[in-house]
C-alpha positions in Angstrom: -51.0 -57.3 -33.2 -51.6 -57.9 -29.7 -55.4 -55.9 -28.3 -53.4 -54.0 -25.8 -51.5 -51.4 -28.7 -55.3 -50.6 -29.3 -57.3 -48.0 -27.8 -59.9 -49.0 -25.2 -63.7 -49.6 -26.3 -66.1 -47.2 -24.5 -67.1 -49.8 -22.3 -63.7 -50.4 -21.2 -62.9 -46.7 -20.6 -62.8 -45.2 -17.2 -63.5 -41.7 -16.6 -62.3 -40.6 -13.2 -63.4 -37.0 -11.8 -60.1 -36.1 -9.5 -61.1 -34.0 -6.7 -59.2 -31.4 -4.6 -57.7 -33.2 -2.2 -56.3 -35.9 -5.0 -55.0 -32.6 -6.7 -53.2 -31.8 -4.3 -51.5 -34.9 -3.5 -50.7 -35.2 -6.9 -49.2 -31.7 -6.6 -46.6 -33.3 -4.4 -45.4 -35.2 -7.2 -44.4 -32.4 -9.0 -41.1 -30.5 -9.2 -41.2 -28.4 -12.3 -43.4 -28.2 -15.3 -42.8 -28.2 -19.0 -43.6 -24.2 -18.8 -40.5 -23.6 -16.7 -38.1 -26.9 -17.3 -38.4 -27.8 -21.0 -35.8 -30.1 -21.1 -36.4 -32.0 -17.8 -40.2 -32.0 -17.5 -40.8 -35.8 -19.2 -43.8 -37.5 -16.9 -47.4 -36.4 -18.0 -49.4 -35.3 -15.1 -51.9 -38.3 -15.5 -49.0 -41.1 -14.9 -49.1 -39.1 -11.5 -52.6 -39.4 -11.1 -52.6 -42.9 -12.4 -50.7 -43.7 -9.1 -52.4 -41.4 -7.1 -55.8 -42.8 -8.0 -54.3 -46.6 -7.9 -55.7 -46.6 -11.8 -55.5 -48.6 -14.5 -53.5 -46.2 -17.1 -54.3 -48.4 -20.3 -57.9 -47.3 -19.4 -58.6 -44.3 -17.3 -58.9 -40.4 -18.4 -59.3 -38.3 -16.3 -61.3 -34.8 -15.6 -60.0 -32.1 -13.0 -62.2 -30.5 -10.7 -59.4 -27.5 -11.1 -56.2 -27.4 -12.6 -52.7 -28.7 -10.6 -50.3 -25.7 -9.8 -46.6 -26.1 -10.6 -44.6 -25.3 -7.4 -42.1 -23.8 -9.4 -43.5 -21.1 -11.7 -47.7 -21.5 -10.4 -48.6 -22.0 -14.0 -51.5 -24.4 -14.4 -50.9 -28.4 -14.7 -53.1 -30.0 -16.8 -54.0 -33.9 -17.4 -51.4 -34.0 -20.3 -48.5 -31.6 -19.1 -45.3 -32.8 -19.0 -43.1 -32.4 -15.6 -40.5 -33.3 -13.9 -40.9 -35.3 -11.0 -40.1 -34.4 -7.3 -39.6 -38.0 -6.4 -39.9 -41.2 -8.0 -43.3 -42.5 -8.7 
């Protein structure tokens, strides 16, 4: 099995700290969450910071300085939420 279907060793791991202004771009990204759109929320919010950042997503986690707010219901927006996206990534 090719080594990219396993996870990353610590030493290949990135752990990026995304600030508030990052947030916030990311924020732009979204159009609903999977608190108010079940059915159509199926991006998790890191694929958004993936691009955001310009990461590598085979490799990077990521911490929040705060949560994301969903324009739609204000609920919080986590790394792994699910939403829908406001335009494509």
């Amino acid at each position: 099995m090719p080594r990219e279907f396993f996870d990353p060793t610590p030493e290949e791991q990135v752990v990026i700290l995304v600030e508030d202004q990052k947030i916030r771009n990311a924020e732009g990204f979204i159009k609903s969450c999977e608190h108010c759109n079940l059915d159509g929320a199926e991006w998790p919010f890191n694929a958004v910071l993936d691009r955001v950042t310009l990461s590598d997503p085979g490799v990077t986690d990521y911490i929040l300085e705060h949560p994301a707010k969903c324009p739609n219901c204000h609920r919080d927006v986590l790394e792994e939420t699910f939403i829908e996206l406001a335009v494509n990534i």
